[in-house]
N, C-alpha and C positions, 0 to 999 in steps of 0.2 A: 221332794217338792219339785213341782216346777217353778225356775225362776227366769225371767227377765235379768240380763243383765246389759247395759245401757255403755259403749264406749270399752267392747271387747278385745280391738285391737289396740289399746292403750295401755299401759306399763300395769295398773294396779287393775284395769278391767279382765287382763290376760292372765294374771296369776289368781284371781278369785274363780275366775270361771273354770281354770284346769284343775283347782284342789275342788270346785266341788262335781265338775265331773267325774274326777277317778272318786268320790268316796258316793256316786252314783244317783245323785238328781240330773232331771234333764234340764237343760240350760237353753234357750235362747238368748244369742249374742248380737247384739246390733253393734254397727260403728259408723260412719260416715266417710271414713278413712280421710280425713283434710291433709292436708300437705302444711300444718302449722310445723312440724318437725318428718326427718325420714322418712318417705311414705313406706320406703323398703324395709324397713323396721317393721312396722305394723304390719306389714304382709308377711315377713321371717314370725312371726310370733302368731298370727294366723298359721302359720302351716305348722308350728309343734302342734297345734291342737286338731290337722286331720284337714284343715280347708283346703282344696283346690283351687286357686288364684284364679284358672282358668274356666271355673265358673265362677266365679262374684261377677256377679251386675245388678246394679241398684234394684232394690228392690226384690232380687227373686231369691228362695230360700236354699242356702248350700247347706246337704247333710255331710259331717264331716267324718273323713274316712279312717278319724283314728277312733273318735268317739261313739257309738251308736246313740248317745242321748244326747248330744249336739250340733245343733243349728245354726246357720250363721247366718246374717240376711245387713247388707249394704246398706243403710237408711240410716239417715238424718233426724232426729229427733223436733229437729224443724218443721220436718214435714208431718204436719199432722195427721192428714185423710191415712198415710201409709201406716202411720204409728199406732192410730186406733184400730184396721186392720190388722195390724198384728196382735194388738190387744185381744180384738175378738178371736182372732183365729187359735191363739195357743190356751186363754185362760188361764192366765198366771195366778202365784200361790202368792207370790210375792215379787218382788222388783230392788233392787239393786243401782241406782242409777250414779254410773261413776262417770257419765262423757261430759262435758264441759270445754270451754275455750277455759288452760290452764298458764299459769304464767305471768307473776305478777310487773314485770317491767314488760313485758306485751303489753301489758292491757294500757300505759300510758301513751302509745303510739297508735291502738289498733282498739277503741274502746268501746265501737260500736259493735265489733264481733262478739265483745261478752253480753251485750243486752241482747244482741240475739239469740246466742248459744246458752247459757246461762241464768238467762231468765224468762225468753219468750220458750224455750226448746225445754227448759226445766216446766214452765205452767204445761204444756203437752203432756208430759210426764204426769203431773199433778190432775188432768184433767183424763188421762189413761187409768189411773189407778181409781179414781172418782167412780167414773162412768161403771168398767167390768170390775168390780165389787173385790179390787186387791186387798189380801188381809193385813199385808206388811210392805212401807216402802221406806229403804235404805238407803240415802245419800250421800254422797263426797260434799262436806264441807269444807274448812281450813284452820289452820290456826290463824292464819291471817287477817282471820276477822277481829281476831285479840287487840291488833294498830298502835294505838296510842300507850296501852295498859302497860303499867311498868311494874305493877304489882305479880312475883314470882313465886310459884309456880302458875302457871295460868290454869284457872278455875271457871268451870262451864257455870258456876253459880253466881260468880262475878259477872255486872256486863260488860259489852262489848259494843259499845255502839260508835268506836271511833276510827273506824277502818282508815287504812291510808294509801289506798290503791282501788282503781274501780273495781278489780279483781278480788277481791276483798269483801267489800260492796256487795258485790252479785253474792258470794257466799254467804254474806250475813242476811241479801234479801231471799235468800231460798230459805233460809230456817224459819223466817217470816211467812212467806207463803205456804209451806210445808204446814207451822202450827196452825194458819187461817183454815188449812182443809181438817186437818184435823177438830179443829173444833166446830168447824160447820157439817161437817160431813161424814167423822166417825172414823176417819182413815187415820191409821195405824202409822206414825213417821218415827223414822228416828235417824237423825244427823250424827254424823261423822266429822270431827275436826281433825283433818289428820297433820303430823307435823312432820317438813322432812324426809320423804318414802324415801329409800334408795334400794338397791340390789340390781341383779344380774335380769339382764331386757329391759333397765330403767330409760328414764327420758333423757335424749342428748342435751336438754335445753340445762337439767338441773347438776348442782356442785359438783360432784359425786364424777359425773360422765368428762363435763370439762375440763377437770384438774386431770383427771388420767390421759384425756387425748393428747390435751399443751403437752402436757411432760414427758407422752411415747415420742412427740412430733420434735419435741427441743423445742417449743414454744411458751413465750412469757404465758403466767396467769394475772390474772386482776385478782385482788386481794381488795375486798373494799370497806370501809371505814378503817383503812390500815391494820386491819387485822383483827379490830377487838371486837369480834363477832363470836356468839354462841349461838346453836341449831341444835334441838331433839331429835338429832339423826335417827331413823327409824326402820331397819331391815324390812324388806317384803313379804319375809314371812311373818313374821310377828303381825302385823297389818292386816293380810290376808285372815290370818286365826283369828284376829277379833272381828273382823267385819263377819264371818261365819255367826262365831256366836250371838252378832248383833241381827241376825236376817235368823238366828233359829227362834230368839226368844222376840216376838212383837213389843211396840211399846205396850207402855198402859197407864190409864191417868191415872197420875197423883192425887188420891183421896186427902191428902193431908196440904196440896196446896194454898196455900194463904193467900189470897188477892191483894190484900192490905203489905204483905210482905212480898212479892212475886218472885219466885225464883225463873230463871230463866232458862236454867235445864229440865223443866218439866212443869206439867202443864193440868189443870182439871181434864182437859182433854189428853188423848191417847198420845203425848207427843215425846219425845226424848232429845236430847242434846248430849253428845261423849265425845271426848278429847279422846284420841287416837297415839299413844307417842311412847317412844320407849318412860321417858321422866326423866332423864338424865344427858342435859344438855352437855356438848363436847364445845372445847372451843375450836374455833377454826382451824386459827396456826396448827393443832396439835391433828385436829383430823386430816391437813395437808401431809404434817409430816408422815402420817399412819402410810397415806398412799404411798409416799417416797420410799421408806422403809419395805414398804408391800414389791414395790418396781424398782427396785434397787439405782434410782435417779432422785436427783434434786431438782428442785423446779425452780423454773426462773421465773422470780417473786416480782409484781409491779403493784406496790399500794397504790389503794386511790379510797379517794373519799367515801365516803355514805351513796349510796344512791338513791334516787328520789323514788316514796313509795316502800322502802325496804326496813325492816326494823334489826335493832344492835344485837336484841338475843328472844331466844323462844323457848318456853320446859315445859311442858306437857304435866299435869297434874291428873294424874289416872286410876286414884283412888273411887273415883266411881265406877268404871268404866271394870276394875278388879275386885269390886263389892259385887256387883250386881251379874257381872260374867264372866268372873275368874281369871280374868285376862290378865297375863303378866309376860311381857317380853324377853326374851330368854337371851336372842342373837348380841353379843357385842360387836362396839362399831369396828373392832382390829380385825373379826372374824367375818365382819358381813363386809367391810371393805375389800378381805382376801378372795372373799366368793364374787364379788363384781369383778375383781380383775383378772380372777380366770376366768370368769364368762365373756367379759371382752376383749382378750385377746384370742380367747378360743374363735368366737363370733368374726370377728375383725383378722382376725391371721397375722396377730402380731409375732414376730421371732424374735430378731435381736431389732430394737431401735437404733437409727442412725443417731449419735448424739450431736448437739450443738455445741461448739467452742465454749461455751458459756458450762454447759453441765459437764463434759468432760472433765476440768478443773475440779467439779464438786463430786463427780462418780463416786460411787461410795459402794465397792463393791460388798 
């Protein structure tokens, strides 16, 4: 196939686009490259895939020199005139749209960037796929949309309409706009709630990155709600493997929909709704210690409260999602924790950490 793929120099943009160049569709990769985290990041994760940094400039298209089926082209999902442009020029099979402003305590300081990115930059998308006749478009949702629900394991057939973060919000208004094209216009969607990504070229902003840098550096972590937090910690590859299978098979409406009864994963229209998640929440404390254990240091632990926007615990319910695409997550979180931390010190040039008077005492060789 060709696909569009939307937010390629981003953590889960970067590892979809490389598994499905090597198993040989062409790919076009957009990004915007913002400076919300490392710019130098996204451009180290550009260049395993073949781009030359010293050609990207807005706009113009870099062939990259590791892949012959990939493309890579600077552009903002904002910009519309550019985006339908690319629309016409490649003819995509399908689309992929994983860019977003991410980040749920951003988004109560910086709230305007999601109704940009998120909703005004996702309707482009929406109006991309409309116009040049895409057969399939596949989104980055959240579990976060889940908010208030306290009912476990969280179910795509259960609703969700009590988000608690605007970040949250924008993901639940994209599944909404997503079903509106769908059912006016025939277009093929289907959502992605994914919970918790982590692995090797992850985001600095998420658990995962922060706990390992505090503890190489000898600095405290924030622990918050004191610790009794659960997360469907989720490896990259596992992630990557379902969103494939979710881009090979199109939605398709639900002939057996009940309007009297609506379910809200699926739709008389061609629409779908899937939880993304290993299904098996870790509690925090235990996935800190994994790290300590993994980097032979103890962290220095600072509780603090709940923070505003954040929810206690998250578990992915992915009996549909392994009904209908065989998807079963394989990685555990001891073993997808061991693979980030040799990725980021290999990346990062970590050798022996200097420790703090504080960890010394706790060394644990």
């Amino acid at each position: 196939m060709k696909i569009l793929i939307t937010g390629t120099a981003g953590f889960i943009g970067y590892h979809v686009a490389k598994r499905l160049l090597e198993r040989g569709d062409t790919v076009v990769g957009i990004d915007n490259l913002n400076d919300y985290y490392d710019v130098e990041l996204k451009y180290a994760r550009l260049l395993q895939t073949g781009i030359d940094l010293t050609d990207v400039e807005y706009g113009i298209a870099v062939q990259s020199k590791r892949f012959h089926n990939y493309t890579f082209i600077k552009l903002d999902i904002l910009d519309k005139d550019n985006l339908n442009l690319c629309f016409k020029t490649h003819q995509f099979d399908a689309v992929c749209n994983l860019a977003a402003q991410a980040g749920v305590r951003y988004s109560l300081t910086n709230p305007e960037v999601y109704i940009d990115s998120n909703i005004k930059g996702f309707l482009n998308i929406l109006e991309g796929c409309r116009h040049f006749n895409i057969n399939h478009l596949v989104y980055a949702s959240s579990s976060s949309v889940y908010g208030l629900n306290k009912k476990m394991p969280f179910n795509e057939h259960d609703i969700a309409d009590h988000p608690v973060s605007l970040y949250a919000a924008s993901k639940k208004a994209n599944e909404m706009m997503a079903h509106t094209y769908s059912h006016l216009f025939n277009l093929r969607t289907t959502g992605l709630r994914f919970f918790t990504v982590y692995g090797p070229w992850g985001r600095p902003d998420m658990a995962l990155f922060i706990f390992t840098k505090a503890i190489i550096e000898g600095k405290p972590i924030q622990i918050f709600n004191n610790g009794n937090m659960k997360r469907d910690f989720t490896y990259i590859d596992d992630i990557v493997t379902g969103i494939i299978y979710v881009i090979d098979k199109p939605a398709e409406a639900n002939d057996e929909w009940d309007a009297q009864q609506p379910d809200p994963a699926t739709s008389k229209a061609p629409f779908r709704i899937f939880n993304i998640g290993r299904g098996a929440p870790v509690d925090l404390l235990k996935f800190i210690s994994e790290i300590e254990r993994e980097l032979h240091l103890k962290a220095i632990k600072c509780y603090m409260p709940m923070q505003e926007g954040d929810v206690a615990e998250t578990c992915a319910d992915v009996t549909n999602l392994d009904y209908i695409m065989n998807y079963k997550p394989r990685v555990s979180v001891p073993l997808g924790i061991s693979q980030f931390i040799t990725w980021y010190k290999s990346y990062y040039g970590v050798k022996k950490p200097v420790l703090s008077s504080q960890q010394e005492s706790l060394f644990d060789a």
